[in-house]
C-alpha positions as a LaTeX table, in Angstrom:
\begin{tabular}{lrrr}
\hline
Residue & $x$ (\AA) & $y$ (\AA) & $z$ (\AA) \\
\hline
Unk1 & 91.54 & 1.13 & $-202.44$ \\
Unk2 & 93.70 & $-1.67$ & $-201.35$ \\
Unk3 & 91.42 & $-4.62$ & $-200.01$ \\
Unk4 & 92.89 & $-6.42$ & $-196.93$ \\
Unk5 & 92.00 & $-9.83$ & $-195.33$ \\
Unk6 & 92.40 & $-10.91$ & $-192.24$ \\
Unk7 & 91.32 & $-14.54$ & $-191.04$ \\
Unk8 & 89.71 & $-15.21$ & $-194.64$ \\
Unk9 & 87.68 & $-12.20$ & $-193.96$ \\
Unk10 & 87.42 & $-9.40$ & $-196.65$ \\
Unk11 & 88.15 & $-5.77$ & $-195.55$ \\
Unk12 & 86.59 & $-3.43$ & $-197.65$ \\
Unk13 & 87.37 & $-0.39$ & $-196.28$ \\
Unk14 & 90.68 & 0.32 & $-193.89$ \\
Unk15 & 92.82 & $-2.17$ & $-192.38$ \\
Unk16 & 92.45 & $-5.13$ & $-189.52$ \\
Unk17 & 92.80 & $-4.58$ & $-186.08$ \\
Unk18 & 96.61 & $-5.19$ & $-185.32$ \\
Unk19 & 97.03 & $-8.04$ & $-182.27$ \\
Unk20 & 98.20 & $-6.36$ & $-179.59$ \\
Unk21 & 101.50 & $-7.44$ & $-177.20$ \\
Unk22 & 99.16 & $-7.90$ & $-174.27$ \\
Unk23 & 96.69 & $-9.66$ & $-176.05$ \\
Unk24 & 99.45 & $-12.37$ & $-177.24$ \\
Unk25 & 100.45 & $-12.29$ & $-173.79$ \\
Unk26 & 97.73 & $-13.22$ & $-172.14$ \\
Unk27 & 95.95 & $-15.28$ & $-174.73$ \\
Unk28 & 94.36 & $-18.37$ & $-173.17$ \\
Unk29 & 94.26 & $-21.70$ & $-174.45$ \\
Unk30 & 91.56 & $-24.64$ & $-174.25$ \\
Unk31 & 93.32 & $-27.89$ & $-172.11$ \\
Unk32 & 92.63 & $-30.83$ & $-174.36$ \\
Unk33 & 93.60 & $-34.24$ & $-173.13$ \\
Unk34 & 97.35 & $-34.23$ & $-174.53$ \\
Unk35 & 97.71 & $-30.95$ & $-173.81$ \\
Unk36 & 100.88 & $-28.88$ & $-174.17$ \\
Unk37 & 103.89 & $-27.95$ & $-172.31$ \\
Unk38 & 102.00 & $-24.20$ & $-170.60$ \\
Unk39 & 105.77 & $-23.19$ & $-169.92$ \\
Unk40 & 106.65 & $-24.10$ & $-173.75$ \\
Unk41 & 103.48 & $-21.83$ & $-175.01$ \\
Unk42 & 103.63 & $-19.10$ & $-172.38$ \\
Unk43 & 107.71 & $-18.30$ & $-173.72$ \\
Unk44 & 106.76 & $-18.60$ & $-177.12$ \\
Unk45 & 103.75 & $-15.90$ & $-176.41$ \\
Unk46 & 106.48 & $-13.56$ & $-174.85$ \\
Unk47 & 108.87 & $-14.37$ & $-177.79$ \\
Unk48 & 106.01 & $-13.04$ & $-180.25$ \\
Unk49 & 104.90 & $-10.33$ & $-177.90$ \\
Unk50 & 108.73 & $-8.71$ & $-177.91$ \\
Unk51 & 108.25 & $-8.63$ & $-181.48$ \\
Unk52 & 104.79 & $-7.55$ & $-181.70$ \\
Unk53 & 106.06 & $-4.67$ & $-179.72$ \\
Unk54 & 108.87 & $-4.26$ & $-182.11$ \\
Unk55 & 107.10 & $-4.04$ & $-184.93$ \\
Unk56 & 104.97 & $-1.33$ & $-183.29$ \\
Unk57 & 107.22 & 0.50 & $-182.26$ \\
Unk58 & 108.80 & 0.55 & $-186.20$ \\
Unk59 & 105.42 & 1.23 & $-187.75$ \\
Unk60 & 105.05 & 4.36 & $-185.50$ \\
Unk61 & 109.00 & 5.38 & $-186.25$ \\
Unk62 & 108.01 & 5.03 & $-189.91$ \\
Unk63 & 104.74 & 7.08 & $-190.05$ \\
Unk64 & 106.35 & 9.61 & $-188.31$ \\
Unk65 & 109.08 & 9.32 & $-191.09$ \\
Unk66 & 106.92 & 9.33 & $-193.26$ \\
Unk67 & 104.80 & 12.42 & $-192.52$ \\
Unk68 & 107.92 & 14.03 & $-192.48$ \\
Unk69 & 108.83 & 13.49 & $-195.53$ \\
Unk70 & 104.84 & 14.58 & $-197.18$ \\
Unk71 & 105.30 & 17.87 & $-195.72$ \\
Unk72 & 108.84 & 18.67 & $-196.67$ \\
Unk73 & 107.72 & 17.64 & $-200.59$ \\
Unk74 & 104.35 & 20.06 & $-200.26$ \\
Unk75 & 106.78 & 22.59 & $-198.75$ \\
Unk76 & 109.38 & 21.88 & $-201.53$ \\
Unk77 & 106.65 & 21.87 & $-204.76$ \\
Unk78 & 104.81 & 25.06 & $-202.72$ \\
Unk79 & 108.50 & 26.99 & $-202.90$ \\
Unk80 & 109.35 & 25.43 & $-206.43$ \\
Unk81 & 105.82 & 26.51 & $-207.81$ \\
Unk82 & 106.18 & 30.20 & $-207.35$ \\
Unk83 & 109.94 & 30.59 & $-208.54$ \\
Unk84 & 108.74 & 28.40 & $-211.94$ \\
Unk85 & 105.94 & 31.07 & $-212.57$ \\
Unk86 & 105.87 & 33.02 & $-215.13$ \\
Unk87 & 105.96 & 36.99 & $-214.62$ \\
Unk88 & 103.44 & 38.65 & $-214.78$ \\
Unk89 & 102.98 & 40.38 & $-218.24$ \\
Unk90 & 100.36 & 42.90 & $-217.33$ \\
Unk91 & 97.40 & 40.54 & $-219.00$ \\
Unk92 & 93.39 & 41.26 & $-216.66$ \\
\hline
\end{tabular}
């Protein structure tokens, strides 16, 4: 099993929680005495929320796909498996 980390943590089992576009959205920030520009921040949180959604959107497209593609190969080796047999020669 492939072993996944997240935030230096070790997954043992599955994968991470993905970040969500709302939750880069809305993500809130500590004000420290030089703060930042909160226009400058909340654009680049919509910049990485489009492509959060984006690559969400992909990752679905692609399991789908992928799915797809599993059955059509069982369905394929099924068919393929009972022309390759051998008649049968009257054996039990």
């Amino acid at each position: 099993m492939t072993e996944v980390y997240r935030s230096g943590q070790l997954y043992g089992t599955g994968l991470p929680a993905r970040m969500t576009p709302r939750e880069a959205r809305t993500r809130a920030f500590d004000p420290r005495r030089r703060g930042v520009d909160n226009e400058q921040v909340r654009a680049f949180q919509a910049e990485v929320a489009d492509e959060l959604t984006d690559l969400h959107r992909q990752i679905h497209r692609l399991t789908v796909e992928n799915e797809r593609l599993k059955r059509a190969l069982r369905d394929w080796q099924a068919m393929h498996a009972r022309e390759c047999r051998p008649p049968n020669q009257g054996h039990w």
